[in-house]
N, C-alpha and C positions, 0 to 999 in steps of 0.2 A: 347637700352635705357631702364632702368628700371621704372617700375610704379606701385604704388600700386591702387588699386581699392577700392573706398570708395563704404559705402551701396548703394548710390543712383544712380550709376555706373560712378560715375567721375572718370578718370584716372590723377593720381599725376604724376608727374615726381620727381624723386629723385635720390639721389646722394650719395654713403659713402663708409668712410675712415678710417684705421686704428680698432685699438682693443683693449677694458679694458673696463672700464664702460661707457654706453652709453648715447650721449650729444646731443638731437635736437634740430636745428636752423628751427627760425621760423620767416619770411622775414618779411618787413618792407612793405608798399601798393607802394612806391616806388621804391623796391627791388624785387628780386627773387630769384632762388637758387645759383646764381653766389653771390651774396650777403656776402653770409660769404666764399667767398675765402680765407683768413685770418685767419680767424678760423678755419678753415678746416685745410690747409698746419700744424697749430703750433697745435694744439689739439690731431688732429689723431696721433700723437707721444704717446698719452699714450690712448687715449680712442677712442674709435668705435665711427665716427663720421653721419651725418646723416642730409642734407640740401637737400628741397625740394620747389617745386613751389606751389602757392596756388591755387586753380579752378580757371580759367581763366588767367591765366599767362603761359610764354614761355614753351614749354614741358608740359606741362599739358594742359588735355580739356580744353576747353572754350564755356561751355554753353550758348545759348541763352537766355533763360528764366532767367531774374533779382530776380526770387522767389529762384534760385537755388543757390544765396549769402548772404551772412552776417556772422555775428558775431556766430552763434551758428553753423554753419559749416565747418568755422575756427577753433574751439574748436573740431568738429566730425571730422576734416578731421586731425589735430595732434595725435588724438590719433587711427584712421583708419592706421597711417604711423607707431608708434610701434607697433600695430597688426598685423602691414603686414612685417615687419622686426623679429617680434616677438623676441620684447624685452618687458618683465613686468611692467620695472621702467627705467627711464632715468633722466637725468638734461634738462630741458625745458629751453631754451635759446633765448628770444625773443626781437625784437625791432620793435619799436612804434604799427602800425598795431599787428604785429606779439606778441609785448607783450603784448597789448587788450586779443590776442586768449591765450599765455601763462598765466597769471593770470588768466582767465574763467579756466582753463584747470586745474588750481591747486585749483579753487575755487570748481569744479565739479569732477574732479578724482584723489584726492589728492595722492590718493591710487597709481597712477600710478607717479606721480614724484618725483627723491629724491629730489631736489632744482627746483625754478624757478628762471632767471636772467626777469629782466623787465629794460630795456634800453629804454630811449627816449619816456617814456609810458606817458600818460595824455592828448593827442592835444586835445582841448576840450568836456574835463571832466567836468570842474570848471561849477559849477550850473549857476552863472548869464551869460555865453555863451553858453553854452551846447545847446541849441534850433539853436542860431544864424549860429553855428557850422555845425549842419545838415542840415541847411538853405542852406548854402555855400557849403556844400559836396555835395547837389545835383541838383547846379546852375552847378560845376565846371566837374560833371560829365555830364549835358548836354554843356557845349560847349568840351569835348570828341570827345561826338558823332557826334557833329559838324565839327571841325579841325583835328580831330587823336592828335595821344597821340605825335608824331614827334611835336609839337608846343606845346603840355602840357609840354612837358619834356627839352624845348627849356627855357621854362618859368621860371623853377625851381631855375635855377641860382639868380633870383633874389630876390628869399626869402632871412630873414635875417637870418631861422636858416641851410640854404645851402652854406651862402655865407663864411665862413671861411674853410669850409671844396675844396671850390674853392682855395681860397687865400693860404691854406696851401698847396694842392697838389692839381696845377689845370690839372695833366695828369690824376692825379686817378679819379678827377670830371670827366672829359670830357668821362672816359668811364663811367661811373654810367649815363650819362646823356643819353649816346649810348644806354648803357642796356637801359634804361626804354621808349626810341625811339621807341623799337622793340616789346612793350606790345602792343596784340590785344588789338584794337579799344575799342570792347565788353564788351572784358574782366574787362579791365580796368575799364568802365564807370559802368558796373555792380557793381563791388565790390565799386566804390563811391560814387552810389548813395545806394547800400542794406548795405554795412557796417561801411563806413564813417556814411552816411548820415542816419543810422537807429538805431546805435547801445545805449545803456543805459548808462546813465555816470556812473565812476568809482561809484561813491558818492551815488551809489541805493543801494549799496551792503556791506555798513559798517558792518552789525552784519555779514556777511559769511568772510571777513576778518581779524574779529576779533579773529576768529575761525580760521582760516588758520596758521596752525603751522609749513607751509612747511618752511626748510632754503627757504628764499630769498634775492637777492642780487638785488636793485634799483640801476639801474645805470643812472645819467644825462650830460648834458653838461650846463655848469652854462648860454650859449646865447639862450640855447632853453627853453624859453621862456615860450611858451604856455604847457611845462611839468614840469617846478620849482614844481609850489606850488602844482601839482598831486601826483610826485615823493615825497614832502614832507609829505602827505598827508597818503599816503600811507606806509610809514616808520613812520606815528605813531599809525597806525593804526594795521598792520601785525605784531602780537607779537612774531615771528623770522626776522623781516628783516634788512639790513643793508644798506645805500644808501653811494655811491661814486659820486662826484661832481667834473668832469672836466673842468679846468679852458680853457676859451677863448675856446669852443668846442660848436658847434652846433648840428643839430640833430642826422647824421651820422655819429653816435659813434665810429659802431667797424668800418669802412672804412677811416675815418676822424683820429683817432688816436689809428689804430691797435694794437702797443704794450700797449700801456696802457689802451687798453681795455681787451687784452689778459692778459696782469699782474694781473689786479684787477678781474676778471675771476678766473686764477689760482690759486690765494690765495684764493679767495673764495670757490672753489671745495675742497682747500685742507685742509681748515680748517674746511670744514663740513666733511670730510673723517677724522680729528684727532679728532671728536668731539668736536671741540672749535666753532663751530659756535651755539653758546647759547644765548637762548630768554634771555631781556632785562628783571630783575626784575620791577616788577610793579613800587614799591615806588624808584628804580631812573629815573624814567620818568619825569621830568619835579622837576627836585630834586633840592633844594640850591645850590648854591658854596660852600656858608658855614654853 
């Protein structure tokens, strides 16, 4: 099994496919590097692909010490993964969790990505929940510690933005619900109470991405909810990005409706490769009809 070793001596587990320009996925807190199976199989056909676990998830360590998670080690541990692959530049490919670390990641080492994608990003960001949010990320991580993650992940089903991604394919749920069964106890509770439960909302960081000129591609599902008006937010804010809006589609995006996460994906890689992925001029922002 391969791993890469971050400074602080975490060992990642990762996973990659295929050859051309390089594409890392960057897992969801209910995900891990099985996560983009999907993307992996349809991708590696033209680019080096690259899915990996985050500290404290399946194949990788899992530290005890709760100081050893959060938000700004998710950011060192993606970019620990093309150091340790030693690739320069890649496309940062993230969902919800995992697109927190990819936005930070294009907010602090711009230098190292040609695009970000940011799917399912925002679970509370919005400033009048944003407190209540980290409230609840680290009630939800002590009863973890209490039950194990086999009854957190039993649970899941009855969120509203899991449950179409059930009703659409309740075989490919029932293994997503397997996978996230199989997350140390630890691991788990760690990363929801230091990165859930710690992390800064989108909305502290308006002037850094206002500046951020990376291509980005916002991706949502119109029933999740608690990422609408982030993902909006954010697309008018990032003076390259573009957002796609999936009808009837909840959190788990690329799992939930693989090809059409893979299509609007590939258009997007392909139109920043023909140079047609071009910032929005100022004065048609919020411009007339007529």
């Amino acid at each position: 099994m391969a791993h890469a070793t971050t400074q602080d001596g975490v060992k990642l587990y990762y996973e990659e496919a295929g050859s051309g320009a390089p594409i890392l996925f960057v897992h969801e807190y209910a995900g891990d590097w099985r996560s983009w199976e999907p993307q992996m199989r349809f991708f590696a056909r033209r680019h080096r692909c690259i899915t990996y676990s985050f500290r404290g998830y399946p194949r990788s360590d899992v530290p005890e010490s709760g100081a050893l998670y959060g938000q700004d080690y998710a950011v060192a541990d993606a970019l620990c993964m093309l150091d340790h692959v030693n690739i320069p530049r890649a496309h940062i490919v993230g969902l919800s969790q995992g697109a927190f670390a990819a936005a930070h990641f294009g907010r602090l080492h711009a230098d190292r990505a040609l695009t970000l994608t940011l799917a399912g990003i925002g679970s509370g960001a919005v400033r009048d929940g944003h407190e209540q949010f980290k409230r609840d990320a680290r009630a939800t991580a002590a009863r973890i510690r209490e039950q194990g993650m086999a009854q957190y992940a039993a649970s899941l089903a009855a969120k509203p933005t899991r449950g179409r991604f059930k009703q659409k394919d309740p075989r490919g749920f029932a293994e997503f619900v397997q996978h996230l069964s199989e997350h140390p106890d630890v691991g788990a509770a760690n990363t929801m109470e230091n990165y859930q439960g710690a992390r800064p909302s989108l909305y502290d960081f308006e002037d850094d991405w206002r500046t951020l000129d990376v291509p980005t591609l916002i991706v949502c599902g119109d029933e999740d909810e608690p990422c609408l008006q982030p993902s909006l937010y954010l697309k008018r804010v990032l003076p390259n990005a573009g957002l796609a809006i999936f009808a009837k589609t909840g959190h788990t995006l690329n799992l939930e409706e693989p090809d059409a996460f893979n299509r609007e994906l590939w258009n997007f890689l392909a139109l920043v490769e023909a140079g047609k992925w071009t910032p929005t001029a100022p004065a048609d922002k919020g411009a007339a009809l007529v």
